[in-house]
N, C-alpha and C positions, 0 to 999 in steps of 0.2 A: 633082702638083696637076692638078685637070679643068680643061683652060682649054677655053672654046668659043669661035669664031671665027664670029664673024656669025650667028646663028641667026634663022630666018624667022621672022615675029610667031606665025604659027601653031605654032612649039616654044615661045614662051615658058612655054606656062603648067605645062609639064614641068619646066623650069628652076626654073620660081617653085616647088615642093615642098619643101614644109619635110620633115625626121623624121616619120612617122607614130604615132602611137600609140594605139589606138584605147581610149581608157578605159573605155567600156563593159562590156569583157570584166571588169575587175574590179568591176563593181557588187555580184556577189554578195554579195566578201567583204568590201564598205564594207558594203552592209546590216547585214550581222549583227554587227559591231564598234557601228557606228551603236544598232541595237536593244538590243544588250549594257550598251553604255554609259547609254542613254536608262533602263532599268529598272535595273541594279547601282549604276551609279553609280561610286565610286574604285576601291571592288574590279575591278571590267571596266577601268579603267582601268590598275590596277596587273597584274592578268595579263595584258593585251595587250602590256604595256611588258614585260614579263618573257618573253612568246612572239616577239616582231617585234626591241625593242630589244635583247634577252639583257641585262636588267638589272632589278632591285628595287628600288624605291625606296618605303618606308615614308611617307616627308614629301616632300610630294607640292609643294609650293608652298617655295620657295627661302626662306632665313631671310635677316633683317638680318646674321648674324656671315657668313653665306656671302658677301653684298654686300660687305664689307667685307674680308675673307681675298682676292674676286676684286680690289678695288681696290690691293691693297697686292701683289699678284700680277704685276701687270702692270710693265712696264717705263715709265718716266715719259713718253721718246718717242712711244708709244702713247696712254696717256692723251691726249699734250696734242695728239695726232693727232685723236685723238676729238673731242676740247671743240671742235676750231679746225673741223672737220666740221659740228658741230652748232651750231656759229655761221653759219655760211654757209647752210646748208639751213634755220636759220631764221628769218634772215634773208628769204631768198628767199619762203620760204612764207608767212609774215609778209605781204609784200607781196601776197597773193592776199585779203586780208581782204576781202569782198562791202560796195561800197554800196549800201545801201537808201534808195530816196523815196520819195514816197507820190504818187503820181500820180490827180489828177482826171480821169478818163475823161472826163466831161462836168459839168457844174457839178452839184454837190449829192454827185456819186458820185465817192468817195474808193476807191482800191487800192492793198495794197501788200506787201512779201513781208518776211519776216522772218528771220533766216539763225542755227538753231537747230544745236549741236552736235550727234551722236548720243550719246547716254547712255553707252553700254556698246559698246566696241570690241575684238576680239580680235587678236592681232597672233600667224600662224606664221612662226616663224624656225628651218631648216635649222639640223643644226648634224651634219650628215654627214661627205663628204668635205671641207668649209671649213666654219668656222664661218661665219656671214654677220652678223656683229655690225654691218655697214655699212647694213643691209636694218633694222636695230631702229631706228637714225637715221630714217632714210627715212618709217618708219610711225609712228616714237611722237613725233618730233617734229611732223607736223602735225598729228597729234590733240591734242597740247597745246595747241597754238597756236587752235586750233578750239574748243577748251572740251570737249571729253568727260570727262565726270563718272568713269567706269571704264575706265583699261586695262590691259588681262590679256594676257599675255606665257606662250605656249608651247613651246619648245624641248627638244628630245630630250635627254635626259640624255647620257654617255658609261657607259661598261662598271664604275665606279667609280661611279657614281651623283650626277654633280657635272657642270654647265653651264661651259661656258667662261666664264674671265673676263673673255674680253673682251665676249661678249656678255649680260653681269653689271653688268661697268661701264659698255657703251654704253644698259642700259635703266635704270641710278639715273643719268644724267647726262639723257639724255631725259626721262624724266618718267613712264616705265612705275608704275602702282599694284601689278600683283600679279604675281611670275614665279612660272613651273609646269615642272615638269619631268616634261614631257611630252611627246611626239611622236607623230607619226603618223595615221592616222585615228583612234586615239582620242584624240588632241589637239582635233580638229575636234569630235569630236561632243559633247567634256568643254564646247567653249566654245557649242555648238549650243543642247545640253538642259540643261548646268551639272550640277554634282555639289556632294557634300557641299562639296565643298572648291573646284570650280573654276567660277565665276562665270558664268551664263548672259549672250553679249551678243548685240548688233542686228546688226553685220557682222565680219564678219571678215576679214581682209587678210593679205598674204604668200606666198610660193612654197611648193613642197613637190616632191619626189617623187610618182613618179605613181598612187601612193596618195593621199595629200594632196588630189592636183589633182581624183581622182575622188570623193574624200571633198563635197571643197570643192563641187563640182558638183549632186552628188545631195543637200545639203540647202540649197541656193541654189531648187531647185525648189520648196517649201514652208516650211523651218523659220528658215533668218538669211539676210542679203542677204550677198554677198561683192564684191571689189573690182571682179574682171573673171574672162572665160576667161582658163585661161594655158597655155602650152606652151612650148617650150624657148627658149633663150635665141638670140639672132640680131642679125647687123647687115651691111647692105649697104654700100658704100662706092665714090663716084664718085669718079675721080681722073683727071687730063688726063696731059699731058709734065711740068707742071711740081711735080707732086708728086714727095717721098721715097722710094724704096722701099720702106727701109728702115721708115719711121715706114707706109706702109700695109700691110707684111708683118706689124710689133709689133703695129697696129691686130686685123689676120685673126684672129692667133694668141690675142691675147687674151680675144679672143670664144671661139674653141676651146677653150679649155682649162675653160670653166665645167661642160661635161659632154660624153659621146660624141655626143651628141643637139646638139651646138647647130651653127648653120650660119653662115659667113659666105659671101658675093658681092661680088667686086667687078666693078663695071663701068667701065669704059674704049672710048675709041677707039684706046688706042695699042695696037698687038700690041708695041712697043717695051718698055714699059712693064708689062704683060703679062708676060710674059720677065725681066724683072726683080724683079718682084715674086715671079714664082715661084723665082727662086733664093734672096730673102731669106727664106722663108716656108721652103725647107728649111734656111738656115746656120741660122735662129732656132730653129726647133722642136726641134734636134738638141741642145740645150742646156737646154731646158726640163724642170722637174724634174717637168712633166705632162704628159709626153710621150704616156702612154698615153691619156688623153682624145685630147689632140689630134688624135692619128692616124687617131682612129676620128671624131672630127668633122668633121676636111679630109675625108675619106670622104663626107660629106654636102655641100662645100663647092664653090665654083669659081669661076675670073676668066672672066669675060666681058666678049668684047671684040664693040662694039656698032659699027655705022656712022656713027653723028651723033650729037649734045644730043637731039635731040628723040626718038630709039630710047630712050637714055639714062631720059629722064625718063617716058617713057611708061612703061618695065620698073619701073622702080625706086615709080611712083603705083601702079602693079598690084601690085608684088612688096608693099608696105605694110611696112615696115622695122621692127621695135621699135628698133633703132640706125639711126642714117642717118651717114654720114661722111662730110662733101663735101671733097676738098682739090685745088682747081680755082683756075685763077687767076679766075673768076669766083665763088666759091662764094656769093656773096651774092646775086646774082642767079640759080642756079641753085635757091637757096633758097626765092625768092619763090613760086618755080613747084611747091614741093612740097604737096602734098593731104594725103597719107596717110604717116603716122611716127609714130612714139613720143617721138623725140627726136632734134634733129640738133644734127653737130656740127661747127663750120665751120674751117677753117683747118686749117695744119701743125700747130698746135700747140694743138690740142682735140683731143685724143685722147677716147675713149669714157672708160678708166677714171677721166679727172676727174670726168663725169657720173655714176659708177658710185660716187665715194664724197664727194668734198668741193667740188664747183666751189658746187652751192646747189640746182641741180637733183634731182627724184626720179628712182630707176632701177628702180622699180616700173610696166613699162609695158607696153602689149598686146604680144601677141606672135602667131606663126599670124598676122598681115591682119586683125588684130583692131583695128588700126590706122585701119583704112578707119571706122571706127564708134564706139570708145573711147580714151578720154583715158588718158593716164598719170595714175597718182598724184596727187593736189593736194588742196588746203585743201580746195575744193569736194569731196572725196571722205567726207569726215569732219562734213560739213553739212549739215542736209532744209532745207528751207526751206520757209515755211508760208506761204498768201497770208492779207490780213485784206481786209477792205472795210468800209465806211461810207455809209449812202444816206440824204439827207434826205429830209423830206416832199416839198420842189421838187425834188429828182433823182430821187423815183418818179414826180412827175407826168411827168417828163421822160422818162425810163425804160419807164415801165409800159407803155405802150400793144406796147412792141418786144417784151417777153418776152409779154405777155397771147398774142398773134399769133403768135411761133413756137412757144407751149405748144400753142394749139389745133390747129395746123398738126402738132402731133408727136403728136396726141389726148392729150396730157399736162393733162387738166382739173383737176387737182388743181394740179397746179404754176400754171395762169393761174389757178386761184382765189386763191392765197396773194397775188397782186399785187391782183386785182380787190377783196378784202377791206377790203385796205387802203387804194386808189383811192376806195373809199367814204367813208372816214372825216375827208376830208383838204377 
């Protein structure tokens, strides 16, 4: 394990280095998957799944009998895993409902916003080396809760041509309208430009491989909006004397294990503590049945042991965390001071992976310091919101004179005329 001992402000920003990967390099081969799909249509779809995935698949959109074989598939444990999941997260999301008022700016002039679903949502869901049926809670539960009229659910098939069941029965217990079995960038561009069969929408949401990611990118610049950047998974975590070892070694690891690419950090003052965490970080990983990510993720990883609080929270507002851990005998106060996170999680006993499947919280969140600028997941994700206004005859007399004056100030004479017209008439 890299532990670093006190580093000068001037190394942080070497420390703060996530995995690199530059997506660019693959644009070429989004483009032409992109164009292939935008003119063929299913058929581009169904040979790209046959050249990338090594599979065929004729029926292209998941049937009800499959919904039903996946529900009857699973073990009841599970299911009621799921339900007790999607109770909490919508719960939680639920309470982001937007109030709207109509606020008089000044007498006569009424404004006010109105908080409209998006129509048509797409939702990518991995189904690689883990299924991620926890991630289909995450995305289709607040689009329901939000009112979107269509969502359309794409996920790679397996080598037999059939979706996991669990991420089958996690999107008919959510509220998913259409699953595709589908992946990849032609997943993206199926929900981009639409096919015969797979449903053009306005954004798209979810993780991917760094296909996906670059897919996702290159038609964010013109053709659908998407959630956020994203890049590999990550969580940094503050811990004093009086934290577990043990519970911030399980914390490390379990971020590792999500792929070679993800990174965690902790930070401390104790070199004590340090030292012990690095012994638990190897009894634990030596037992994990993903061991090979992990190895190659601690590769990216490190303890760092800092001089004070205030080193502390300086690294950690710069470093911009998608996870934040705090398990400090002050974590609440160490909270208040934080700026930049995706999601934090306080105490012994908030561990990440509650956030990560059932506490109520989303785990769709920036990642890369993407943190410093974008929100994770939420209702508001899944919402435009429109402004309206209202102006009497008395609120232009009111009014008018202030737009007449900065139209002519911007030589905008057309805009002071549409005031001055109506100033006449009144």
């Amino acid at each position: 394990m890299n532990v670093i001992k006190y580093p000068p402000a001037a190394e942080w920003p070497s420390l703060q280095q996530r995995p690199e990967l530059d997506v660019t390099a693959l644009f070429d081969t989004v483009k032409t998957v992109l164009a292939a799909v935008r003119s063929e249509g299913d058929a581009a779809v169904r040979r790209f799944g046959e050249q990338f995935d090594k599979v065929r698949v004729d029926g292209l959109q998941v049937t009800p009998e499959e919904i039903r074989e996946a529900e009857q598939a699973l073990p009841e444990d599970l299911k009621q895993a799921i339900r007790t999941a999607q109770s909490h997260i919508e719960t939680f999301h639920a309470s982001q409902r937007p109030v709207m008022r109509k606020v008089e700016t000044l007498p006569g002039v009424t404004c006010w916003q109105k908080a409209v679903a998006i129509e048509k949502v797409g939702l990518y869901i991995p189904g690689g080396t883990a299924p991620l049926f926890s991630t289909v809670l995450m995305l289709a539960v607040p689009a329901r809760i939000a009112g979107c009229g269509e969502i359309v659910l794409c996920t790679p098939p397996d080598r037999a041509g059939n979706v996991h069941p669990a991420i089958l029965f996690a999107a008919q217990t959510a509220g998913v309208s259409k699953i595709f079995k589908v992946g990849g960038i032609q997943a993206i561009a199926a929900m981009t430009y639409g096919t015969e069969t797979v449903p053009r929408v306005y954004k798209i949401f979810g993780p991917g491989n760094q296909y996906v990611m670059a897919a996702k990118q290159w038609v964010s610049l013109s053709d659908v909006a998407i959630d956020m950047p994203a890049g590999p998974s990550e969580v940094a975590i503050i811990a004093d004397e009086t934290a577990h070892p043990a519970f911030i070694a399980s914390d490390f690891l379990s971020q590792a294990e999500h792929g070679a690419d993800s990174q965690s950090i902790l930070l401390t003052v104790s070199e004590r503590l340090a030292e012990e965490v690095t012994r638990e970080i190897e009894r634990q990983s030596a037992v994990l049945p993903r061991r090979s990510f992990i190895e190659k993720s601690l590769a990216n990883s490190r303890i760092i042991v800092l001089k004070d609080d205030a080193e502390i929270m300086a690294f950690v507002n710069r470093y911009a965390p998608e996870h934040l851990i705090i398990q400090t005998a002050d974590c609440a106060a160490k909270a208040e001071r934080i700026v930049n996170a995706g999601s934090v999680f306080l105490g012994a006993y908030t561990p990440e992976s509650a956030g990560d499947y059932a506490s109520g919280t989303n785990h769709t969140l920036p990642t890369k310091g993407y943190a410093k600028m974008y929100s994770g997941v939420n209702l508001d994700s899944f919402i435009k919101k429109i402004t309206f206004q209202e102006i009497t005859g008395d609120g232009l007399r009111k009014l008018g004179a202030t737009i007449e004056i900065m139209a002519a100030h911007e030589q905008l004479d057309a805009h002071k005329n549409a005031v001055s017209v109506r100033l006449a008439t009144l």
